[in-house]
N, C-alpha and C positions, 0 to 999 in steps of 0.2 A: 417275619418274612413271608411272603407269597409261595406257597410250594405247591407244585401240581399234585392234586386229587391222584387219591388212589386208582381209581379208573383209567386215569389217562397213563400216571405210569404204568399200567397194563396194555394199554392202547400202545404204550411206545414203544413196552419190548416186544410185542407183535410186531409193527415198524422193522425195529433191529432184525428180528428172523428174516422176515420175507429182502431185509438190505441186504441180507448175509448171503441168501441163495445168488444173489446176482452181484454182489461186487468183487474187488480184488483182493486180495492181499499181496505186499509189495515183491513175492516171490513170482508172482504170476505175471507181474509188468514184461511188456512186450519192447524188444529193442526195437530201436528205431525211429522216426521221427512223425510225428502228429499230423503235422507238413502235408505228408506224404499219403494220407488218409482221410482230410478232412472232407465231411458229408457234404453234398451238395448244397444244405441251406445254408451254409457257413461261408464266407469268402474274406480273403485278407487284404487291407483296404490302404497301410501303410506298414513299413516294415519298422519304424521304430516308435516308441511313445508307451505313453502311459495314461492312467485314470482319465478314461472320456466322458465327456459328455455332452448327450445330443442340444442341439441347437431346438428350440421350441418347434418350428416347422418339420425340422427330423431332417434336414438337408444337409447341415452341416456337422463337424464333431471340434468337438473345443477339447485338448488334453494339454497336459503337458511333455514336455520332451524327456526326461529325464527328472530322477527327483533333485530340485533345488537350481532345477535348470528354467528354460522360457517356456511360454504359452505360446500353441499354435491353433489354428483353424483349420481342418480339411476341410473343402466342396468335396462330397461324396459323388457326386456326377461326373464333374470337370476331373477332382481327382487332385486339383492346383491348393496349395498348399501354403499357407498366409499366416506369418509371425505378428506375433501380438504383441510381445513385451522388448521388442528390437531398439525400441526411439527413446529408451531411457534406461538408465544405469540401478543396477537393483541388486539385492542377494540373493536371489532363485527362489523359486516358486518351490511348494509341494502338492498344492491345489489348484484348481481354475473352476469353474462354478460357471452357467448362463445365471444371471436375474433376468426375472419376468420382463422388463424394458428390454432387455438385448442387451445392459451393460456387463460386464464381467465381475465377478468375486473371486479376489485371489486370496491365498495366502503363504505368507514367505516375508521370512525377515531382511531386513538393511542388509544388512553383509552376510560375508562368509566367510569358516577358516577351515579348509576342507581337513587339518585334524583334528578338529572336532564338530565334524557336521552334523553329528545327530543333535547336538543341542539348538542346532537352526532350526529342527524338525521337531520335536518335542519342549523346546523351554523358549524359543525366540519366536518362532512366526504369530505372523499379527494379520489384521483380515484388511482389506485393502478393496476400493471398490475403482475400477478400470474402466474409467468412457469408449463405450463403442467405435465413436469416433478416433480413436487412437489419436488422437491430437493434443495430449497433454501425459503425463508420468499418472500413475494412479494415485486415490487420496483416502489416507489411513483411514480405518471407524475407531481406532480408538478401545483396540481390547488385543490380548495374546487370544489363539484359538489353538488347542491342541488336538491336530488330526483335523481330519474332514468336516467343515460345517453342514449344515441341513441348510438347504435354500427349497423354497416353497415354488413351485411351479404356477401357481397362481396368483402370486401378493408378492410385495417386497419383503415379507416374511422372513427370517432366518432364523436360525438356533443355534449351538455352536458351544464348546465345550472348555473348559481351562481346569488348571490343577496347579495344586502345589508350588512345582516348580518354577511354574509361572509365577506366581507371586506369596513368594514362600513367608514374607512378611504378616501377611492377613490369612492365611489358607493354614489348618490344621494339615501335617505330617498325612500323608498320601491320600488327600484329599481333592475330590475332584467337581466339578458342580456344571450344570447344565445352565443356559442362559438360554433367551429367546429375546427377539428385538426388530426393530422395523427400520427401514433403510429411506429414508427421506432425503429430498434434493431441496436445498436453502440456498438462493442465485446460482442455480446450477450445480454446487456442490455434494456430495452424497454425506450421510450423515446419520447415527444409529441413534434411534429414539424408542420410548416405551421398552428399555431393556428391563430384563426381570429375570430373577434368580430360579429356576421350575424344582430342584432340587439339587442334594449332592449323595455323594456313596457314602457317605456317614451317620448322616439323622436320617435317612429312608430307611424305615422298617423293614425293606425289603432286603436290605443288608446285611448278612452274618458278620461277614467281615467287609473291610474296604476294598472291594473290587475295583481294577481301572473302567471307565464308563467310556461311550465316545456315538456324538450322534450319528444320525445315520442321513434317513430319508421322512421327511410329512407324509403321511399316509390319507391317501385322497379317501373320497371327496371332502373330506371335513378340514382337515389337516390341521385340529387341535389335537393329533396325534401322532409321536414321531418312532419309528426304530431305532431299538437301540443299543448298541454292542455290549456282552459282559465279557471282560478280558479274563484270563486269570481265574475260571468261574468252571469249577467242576471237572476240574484235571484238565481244560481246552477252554473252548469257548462259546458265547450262547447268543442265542439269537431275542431278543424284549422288545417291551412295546412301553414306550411312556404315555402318560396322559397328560396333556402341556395344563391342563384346567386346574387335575387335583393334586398329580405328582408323581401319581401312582405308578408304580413298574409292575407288569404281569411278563413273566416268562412263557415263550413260545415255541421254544426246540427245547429239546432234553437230551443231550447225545455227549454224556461225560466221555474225556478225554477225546474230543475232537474238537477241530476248530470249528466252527459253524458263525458269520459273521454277517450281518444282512448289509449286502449290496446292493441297490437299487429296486426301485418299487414299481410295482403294477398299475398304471393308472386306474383303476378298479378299488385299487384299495385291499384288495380280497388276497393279494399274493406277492410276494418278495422274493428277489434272488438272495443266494447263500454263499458264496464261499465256506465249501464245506469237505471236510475228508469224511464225509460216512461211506464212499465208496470200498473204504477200506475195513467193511466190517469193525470191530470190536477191538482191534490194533490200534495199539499206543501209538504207534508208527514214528519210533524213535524218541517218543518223548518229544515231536517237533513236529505235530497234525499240521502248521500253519506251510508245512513247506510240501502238505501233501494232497492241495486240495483242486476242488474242480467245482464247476456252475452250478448249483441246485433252486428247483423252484420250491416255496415253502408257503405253505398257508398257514394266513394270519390268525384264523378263526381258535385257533389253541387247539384244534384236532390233529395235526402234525401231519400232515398230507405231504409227500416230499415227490421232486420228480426229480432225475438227475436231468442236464441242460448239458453238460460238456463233456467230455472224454481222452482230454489232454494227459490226466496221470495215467492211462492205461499202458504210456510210452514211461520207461527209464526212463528219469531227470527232466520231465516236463511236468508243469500246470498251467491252469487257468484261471481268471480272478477279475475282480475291478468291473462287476457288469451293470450297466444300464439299459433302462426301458427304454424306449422310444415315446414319445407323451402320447401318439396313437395306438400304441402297446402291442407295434408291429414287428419291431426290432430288437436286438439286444446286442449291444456295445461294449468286446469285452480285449484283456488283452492274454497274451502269452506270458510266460515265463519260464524259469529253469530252477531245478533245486538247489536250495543252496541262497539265491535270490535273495535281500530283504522285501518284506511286505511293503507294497505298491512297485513295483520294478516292473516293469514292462518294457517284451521284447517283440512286439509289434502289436496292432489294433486291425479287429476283427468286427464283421459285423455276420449275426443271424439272426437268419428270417422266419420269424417264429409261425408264419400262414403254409411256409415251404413245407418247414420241418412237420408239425402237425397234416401236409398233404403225401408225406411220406411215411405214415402210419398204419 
């Protein structure tokens, strides 16, 4: 397994000390609402929705409504507001994705039986590619994807993740494996070619044990290199880096019992957002970090540079979560929530202005 040098874990409890002068503990949280506080480079842009993502020019936002619900479009200008998945009959989404053409990547199974919807969300959804044009139902690629795929912002590139339970047949007991593939159109139709297996959490030396895995973001400019979540990884969770070439996983956060989850990426390549509870110092924070976090920016470089980005948990029974770049690396795309929440739930979409905030320093 890859374990960080002695140096850097010295580097990191440095980190922790100087977190600790400045963040919270959950006794210290302020009543009240976030709402009622937000900084000037921050503004709220719809009151409902979840995981956005910018449109390549940065004008639009592509999320979904709810999880297992439809895909929408905001115009961040106009403000007017354009359903995506309206003109055909489906079982709800949990992702929506831009590809580079402007078509959509969804993913969301056939049906739904809402008493038992998490198996929609972890053992049924399939990746599904959506003509711009909305003039047809979307057309399957042809694989389960658990969680969030990676789409490349440059290529029809994607990555994208399956386990077990997905195809409990051929997959060893909590096994999970990373794929990568390319999205080609054959008379028009979308279609996954060049798929390839990059690794799993089982033969990777980097494994003690079987940790859950789950892609993230290609990390420009090269983007044979992608983020990548360790669930379940050190009392919380951790923020990695894959190598699509050799396979390799290097860990990049060290922050046992905290959630720490890379959200979206820096067009730079140099930096990644966090969903991360380190605000809360060195608390376990109930045994349940994932319902206590907020925006942090984190460098790639394995030097652990961290800045916090949000301030949502400072309030009783808020966070914030779900953040993207903008491709001009102007913006950041994020939503609300409430304790208690499950992970991806969003209770409105947010946008800030990262030229604002760095001119209020």
């Amino acid at each position: 397994m890859n374990r960080i040098n002695t140096a850097k874990s010295i580097l990191s409890g440095l980190i922790f000390i100087s977190l600790l002068t400045s963040s919270v503990s959950s006794g210290e949280q302020k009543p009240g609402n976030p709402l009622d506080a937000l900084p000037s480079y921050i503004r709220k842009v719809h009151d409902w929705g979840q995981r956005a993502d910018f449109s390549h020019d940065g004008k639009r936002l592509l999320f979904i409504e709810k999880t297992y619900g439809d895909a929408f479009e905001l115009n961040l200008e106009s403000g007017k507001l354009r359903p995506l998945t309206h003109h055909y009959y489906h079982g709800g989404y949990t992702r929506a994705l831009y590809l580079k053409n402007g078509d959509i990547l969804l993913s969301g199974a056939t049906s739904f039986d809402s008493e038992n919807h998490q198996l929609h969300r972890h053992r049924d959804a399939e990746l599904w590619v959506l003509n711009k044009s909305l003039s047809k139902a979307p057309i399957r690629l042809g694989t389960f994807c658990s969680e969030g795929p990676a789409v490349s912002r440059k290529s029809m590139k994607i990555a994208w993740t399956t386990t077990h339970q997905q195809y409990p047949d051929i997959y060893r007991e909590n096994e999970y494996k990373i794929h990568t593939g390319e999205i080609v159109y054959e008379k028009g139709l979308p279609k996954l070619i060049n798929r390839k297996e990059i690794t799993n959490n089982i033969d990777n030396a980097f494994f003690k044990n079987p940790s859950p895995i789950e892609t993230q973001n290609f990390i420009p400019p090269g983007e044979n290199k992608i983020t990548l979540s360790l669930y379940r990884y050190q009392g919380g969770s951790e923020t990695s880096i894959l190598d699509l070439e050799t396979g390799k996983i290097t860990q990049i956060s060290n922050t046992p019992n905290h959630h720490g989850e890379p959200e979206g990426i820096y067009p730079d390549g140099k930096y990644t957002l966090v969903e991360s509870s380190l605000q809360f110092g060195d608390s376990k924070l109930d045994h349940r970090p994932v319902q206590y976090i907020d925006i942090w920016k984190l460098s790639l470089d394995g030097e652990e540079h961290w800045e916090r980005i949000t301030h949502f948990t400072d309030y009783v029974g808020y966070k914030s979560s779900n953040p993207v770049v903008s491709d001009d690396g102007r913006y950041i795309a994020f939503q609300m929530a409430k304790l208690g929440d499950l992970a991806g739930v969003g209770r409105g979409l947010f946008i800030l202005d990262l030229e604002a905030k760095e001119a209020e320093r």
